[in-house]
N, C-alpha and C positions, 0 to 999 in steps of 0.2 A: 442487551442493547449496548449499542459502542460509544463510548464515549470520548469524545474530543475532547483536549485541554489547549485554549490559546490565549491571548494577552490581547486585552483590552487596555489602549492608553489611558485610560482614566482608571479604570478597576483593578489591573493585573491582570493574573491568572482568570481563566474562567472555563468553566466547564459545560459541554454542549455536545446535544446529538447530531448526526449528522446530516439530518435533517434541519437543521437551524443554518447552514451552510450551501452559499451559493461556490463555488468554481469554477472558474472560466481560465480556458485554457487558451492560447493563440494562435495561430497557423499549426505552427511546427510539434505542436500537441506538448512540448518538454517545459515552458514553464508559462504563468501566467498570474492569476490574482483569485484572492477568494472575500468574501465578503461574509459578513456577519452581524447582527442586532446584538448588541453585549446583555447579555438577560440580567444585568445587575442595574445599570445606567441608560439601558434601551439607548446608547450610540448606535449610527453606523459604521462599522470599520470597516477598512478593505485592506486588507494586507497583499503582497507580491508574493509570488508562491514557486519556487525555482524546481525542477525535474523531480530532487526530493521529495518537496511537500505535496507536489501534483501526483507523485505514486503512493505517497502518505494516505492521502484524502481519499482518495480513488478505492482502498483496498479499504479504508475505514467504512466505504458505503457512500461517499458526499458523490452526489450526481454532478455530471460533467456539462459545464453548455458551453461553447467555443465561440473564436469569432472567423474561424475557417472552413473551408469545406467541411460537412460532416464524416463520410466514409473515413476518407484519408485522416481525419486528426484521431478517428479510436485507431487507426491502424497503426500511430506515431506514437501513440500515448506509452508503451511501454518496449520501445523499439530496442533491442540491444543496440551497443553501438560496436563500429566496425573491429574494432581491438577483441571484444567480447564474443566474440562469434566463436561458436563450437560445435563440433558433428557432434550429432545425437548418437547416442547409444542404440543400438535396436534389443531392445525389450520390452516386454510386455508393460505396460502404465500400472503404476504403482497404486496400489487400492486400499480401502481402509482396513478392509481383514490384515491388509501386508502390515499398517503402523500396529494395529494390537498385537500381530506376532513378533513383530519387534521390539515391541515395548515389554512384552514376557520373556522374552530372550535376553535381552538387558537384567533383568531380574537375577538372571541364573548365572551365578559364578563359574559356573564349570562350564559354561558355553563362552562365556568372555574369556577365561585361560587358554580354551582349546584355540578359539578365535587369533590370541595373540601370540600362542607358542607355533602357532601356522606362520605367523608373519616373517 
C-alpha cells in the first residue's frame, strides 16, 4: 500500500494512505487543494496543491474530484506543456519482459563495455 507523508499544523509530519485523501482539482485540471483528517489530532486540513502535488497525488492513487467539466479536466490533468512537446518514436511499447531483459543486461559487464566501446 502507498503511503503519503504530509504536515499537519498541529502534529507535523504524518503518514496516510491515500485513501484518507480528498483532491480537488480546478478547471484547468494543473493545480488545486487537497484535504485531509490528521489521524493524530483528527483536525481538518486542506492544503493548496500546485501541478506538482496534483501529479504527486494522482500517481500515488488519491482520487480526483474537480470543480470543472469532468471530460476536459482528466484530459488537462497531465497535459505537457507547449515547450515539452516531442515526436514519438515509432516503436514497438515497451513491455515487462523488455525491463527484466534490461535489468540482466545491466548485470553483465561485458554487455556494458561492448555497449560503451560502440559509443
Amino acid at each position: 500500500m502507498t503511503t503519503i507523508r504530509t504536515t499537519c499544523p498541529r502534529c507535523g509530519e504524518v503518514d496516510m494512505g491515500p485513501e484518507a485523501i480528498v483532491l480537488s482539482v480546478r478547471q484547468n485540471g494543473r493545480e488545486g487543494t487537497y484535504r485531509f483528517t490528521c489521524p493524530v489530532c483528527f483536525d481538518d486540513v486542506e492544503k493548496r496543491a500546485d501541478r506538482k502535488i496534483v501529479a504527486l497525488l494522482v500517481s500515488a492513487g488519491v482520487d480526483v474530484t474537480g470543480t470543472g467539466p469532468g471530460p476536459s479536466r482528466a484530459a488537462t490533468l497531465f497535459d505537457v506543456e507547449d515547450g515539452d512537446r516531442r515526436e514519438r518514436a515509432e516503436a514497438p511499447p515497451f513491455t515487462v519482459d523488455d525491463l527484466i531483459d534490461f535489468h540482466f543486461r545491466l548485470q553483465d559487464d561485458r554487455y556494458i563495455q561492448d555497449f560503451l566501446s560502440k559509443q
